[in-house]
C-alpha positions in Angstrom: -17.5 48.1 13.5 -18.8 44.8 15.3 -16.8 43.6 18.4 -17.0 39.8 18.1 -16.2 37.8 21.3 -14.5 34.5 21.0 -16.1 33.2 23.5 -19.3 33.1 21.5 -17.8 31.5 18.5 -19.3 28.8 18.6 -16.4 27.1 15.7 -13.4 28.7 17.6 -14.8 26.6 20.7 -15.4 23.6 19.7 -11.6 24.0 17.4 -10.6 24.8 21.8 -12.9 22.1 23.0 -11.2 19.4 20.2 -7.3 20.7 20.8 -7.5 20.2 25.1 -9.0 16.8 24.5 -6.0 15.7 22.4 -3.4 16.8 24.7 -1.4 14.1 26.4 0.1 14.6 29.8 3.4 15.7 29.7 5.1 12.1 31.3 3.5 10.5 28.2 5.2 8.3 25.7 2.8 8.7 23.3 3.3 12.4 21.7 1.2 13.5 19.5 2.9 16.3 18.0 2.2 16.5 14.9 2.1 20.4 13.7 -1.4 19.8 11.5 -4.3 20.3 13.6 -6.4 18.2 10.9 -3.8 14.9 11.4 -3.7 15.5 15.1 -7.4 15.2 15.3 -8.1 12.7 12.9 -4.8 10.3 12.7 -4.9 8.1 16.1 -1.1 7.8 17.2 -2.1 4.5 19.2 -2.4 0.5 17.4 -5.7 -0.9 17.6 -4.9 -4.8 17.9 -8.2 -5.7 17.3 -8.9 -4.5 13.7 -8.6 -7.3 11.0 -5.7 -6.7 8.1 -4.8 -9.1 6.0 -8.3 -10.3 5.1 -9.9 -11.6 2.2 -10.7 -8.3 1.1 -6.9 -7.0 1.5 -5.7 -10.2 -0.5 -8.6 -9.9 -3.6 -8.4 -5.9 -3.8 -4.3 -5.8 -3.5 -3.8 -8.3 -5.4 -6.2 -6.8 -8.3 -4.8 -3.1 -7.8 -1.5 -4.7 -8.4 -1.9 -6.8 -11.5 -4.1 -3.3 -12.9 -1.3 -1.3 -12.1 1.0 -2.9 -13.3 -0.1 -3.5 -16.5 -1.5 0.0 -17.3 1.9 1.4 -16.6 3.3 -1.3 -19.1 0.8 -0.6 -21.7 0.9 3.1 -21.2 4.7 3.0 -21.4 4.9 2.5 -25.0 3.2 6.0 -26.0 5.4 8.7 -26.7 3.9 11.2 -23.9 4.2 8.2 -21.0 1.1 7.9 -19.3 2.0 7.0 -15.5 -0.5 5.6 -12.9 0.6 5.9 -9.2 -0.6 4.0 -5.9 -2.5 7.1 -5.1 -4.6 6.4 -7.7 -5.4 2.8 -7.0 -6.1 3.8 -3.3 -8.7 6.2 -4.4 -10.6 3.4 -6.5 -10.1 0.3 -4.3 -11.5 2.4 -1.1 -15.2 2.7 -2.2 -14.5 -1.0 -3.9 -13.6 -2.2 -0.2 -16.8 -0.7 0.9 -19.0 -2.4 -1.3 -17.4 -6.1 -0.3 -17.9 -5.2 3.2 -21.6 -4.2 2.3 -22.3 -7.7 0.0 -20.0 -10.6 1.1 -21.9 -13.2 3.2 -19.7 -13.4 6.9 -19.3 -16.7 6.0 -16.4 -18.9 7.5 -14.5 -20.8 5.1 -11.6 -23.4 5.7 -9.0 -24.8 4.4 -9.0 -28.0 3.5 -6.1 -30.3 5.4 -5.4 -27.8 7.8 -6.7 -25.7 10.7 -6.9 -22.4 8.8 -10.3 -20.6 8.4 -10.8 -17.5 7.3 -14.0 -15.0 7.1 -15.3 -13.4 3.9 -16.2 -10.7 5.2 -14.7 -10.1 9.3 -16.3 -6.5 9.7 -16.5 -3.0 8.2 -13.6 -2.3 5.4 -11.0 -0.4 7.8 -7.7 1.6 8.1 -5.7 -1.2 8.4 -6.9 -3.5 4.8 -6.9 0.8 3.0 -3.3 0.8 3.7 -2.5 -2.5 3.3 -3.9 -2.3 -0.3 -2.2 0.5 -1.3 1.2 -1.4 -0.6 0.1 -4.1 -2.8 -0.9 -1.6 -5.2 2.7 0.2 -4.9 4.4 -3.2 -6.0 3.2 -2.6 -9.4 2.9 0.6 -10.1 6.7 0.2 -11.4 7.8 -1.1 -14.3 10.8 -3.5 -15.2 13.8 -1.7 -17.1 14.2 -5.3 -18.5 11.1 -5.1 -21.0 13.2 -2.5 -23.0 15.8 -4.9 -24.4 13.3 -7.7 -25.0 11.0 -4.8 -26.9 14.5 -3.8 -29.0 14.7 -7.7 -29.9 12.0 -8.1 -30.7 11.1 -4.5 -32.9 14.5 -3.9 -34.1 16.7 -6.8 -34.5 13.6 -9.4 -35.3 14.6 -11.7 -32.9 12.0 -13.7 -30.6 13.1 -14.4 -26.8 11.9 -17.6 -25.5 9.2 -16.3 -22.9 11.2 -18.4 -20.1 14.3 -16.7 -21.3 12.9 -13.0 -21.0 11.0 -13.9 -17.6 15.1 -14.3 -16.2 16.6 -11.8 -18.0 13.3 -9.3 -16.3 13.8 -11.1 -12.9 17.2 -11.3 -12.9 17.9 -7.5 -13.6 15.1 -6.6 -11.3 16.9 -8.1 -8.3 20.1 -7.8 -9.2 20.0 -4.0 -9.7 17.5 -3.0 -7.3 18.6 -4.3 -4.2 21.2 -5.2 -1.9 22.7 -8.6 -2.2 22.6 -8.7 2.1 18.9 -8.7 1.7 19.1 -12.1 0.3 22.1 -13.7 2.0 22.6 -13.6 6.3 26.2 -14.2 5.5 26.7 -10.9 3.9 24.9 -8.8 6.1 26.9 -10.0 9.0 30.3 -9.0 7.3 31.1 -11.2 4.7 33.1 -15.0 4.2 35.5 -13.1 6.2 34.1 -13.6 9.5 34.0 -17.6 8.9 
C-alpha cells in the first residue's frame, strides 16, 4: 500500500494554487460564488469595457445564424418526425466562423457616408462579447411562427392563395399579439392604464 502525500501532487496544488487566487476578500461586492470550480475559474464575474460587441462581425454572423435558423426550423417543420435546430447549435458553428473573419478581414476603417459613423472590419480577435451576442441573434430565429399553419391549411386544403402581404400581417399580427404584453408596446399601459389620465 503506497502512502501518497498531497503535498507532492503536483494537480491537487496547482487545483489549491488556482482556488486561493480566486478568492475575494470578504468586504467585496464582487462574489464569486459560483459552486463549479470549472465556472469560477474560467467565467470572469467582472465587465471588461474595452472589448468590442456589436461589430461587423456580430451584425454579418447574427444576422446569417438567424435567417439559417430560421428557415431550417421552417423547412424541417413540415416532416412528420420535426427536425428542430436550437441556438446551441448555431453558437457552435458561428464560433470557429468568427475566428476565421477575425483571421482574414483587412482592419480597415470604413464610413458612412453623410454622417460621422465609421466602423472597423475587423476591431481585434473574435471575443466573448460578439460569441454571445451572436447567439442572441441566432435565438430570434430558432422559433417558428404559429401563423404559417393556417396559411399552409389555405393553401393545401381549402385551395385558396393568400396575398403574400395579407399572410405577412396575419404572421406578424399573431406573433405580437399573442406573444407578448401589450405594456411592452404602449407607456400608457404599463403605468396603469387610461385610468390614471
Amino acid at each position: 500500500m503506497e502512502h501518497s502525500d498531497s503535498s507532492m501532487d503536483p494537480v491537487l496544488h496547482q487545483s489549491k494554487k488556482l482556488d486561493s487566487d480566486t478568492e475575494t476578500p470578504e468586504g467585496s461586492d464582487e462574489v464569486n460564488d459560483s459552486p463549479i470550480e470549472e465556472v469560477r475559474l474560467t467565467v470572469p464575474i467582472t465587465d471588461d469595457p474595452t472589448l468590442p460587441c456589436l461589430t461587423f462581425r456580430t451584425w454579418v454572423l447574427g444576422i446569417l445564424a438567424c435567417i439559417f435558423l430560421a428557415f431550417l426550423n421552417q423547412f424541417f417543420g413540415y416532416r412528420q418526425n420535426v427536425l428542430s435546430l436550437t441556438s446551441i447549435s448555431a453558437q457552435i458553428v458561428v464560433l470557429p466562423l468568427g475566428k476565421l473573419m477575425a483571421a482574414s478581414l483587412p482592419e480597415k476603417t470604413l464610413k458612412i457616408p453623410a454622417t460621422n459613423w465609421s466602423f472597423s472590419l475587423n476591431p481585434g480577435p473574435f471575443n466573448l462579447k460578439e460569441h454571445v451576442l451572436t447567439t442572441i441573434f441566432a435565438n430570434s430565429g430558432s422559433n417558428t411562427v404559429y401563423a404559417v399553419i393556417i396559411i399552409t391549411i389555405v393553401k393545401a386544403f381549402y385551395g385558396g392563395q393568400l396575398h403574400p402581404l395579407a399572410a405577412m400581417l396575419l404572421a406578424q399580427s399573431t406573433h405580437v399579439t399573442t406573444r407578448t404584453q401589450p405594456c411592452r408596446y404602449c407607456p400608457l399601459w404599463a403605468q396603469g392604464g387610461p385610468s390614471r389620465l
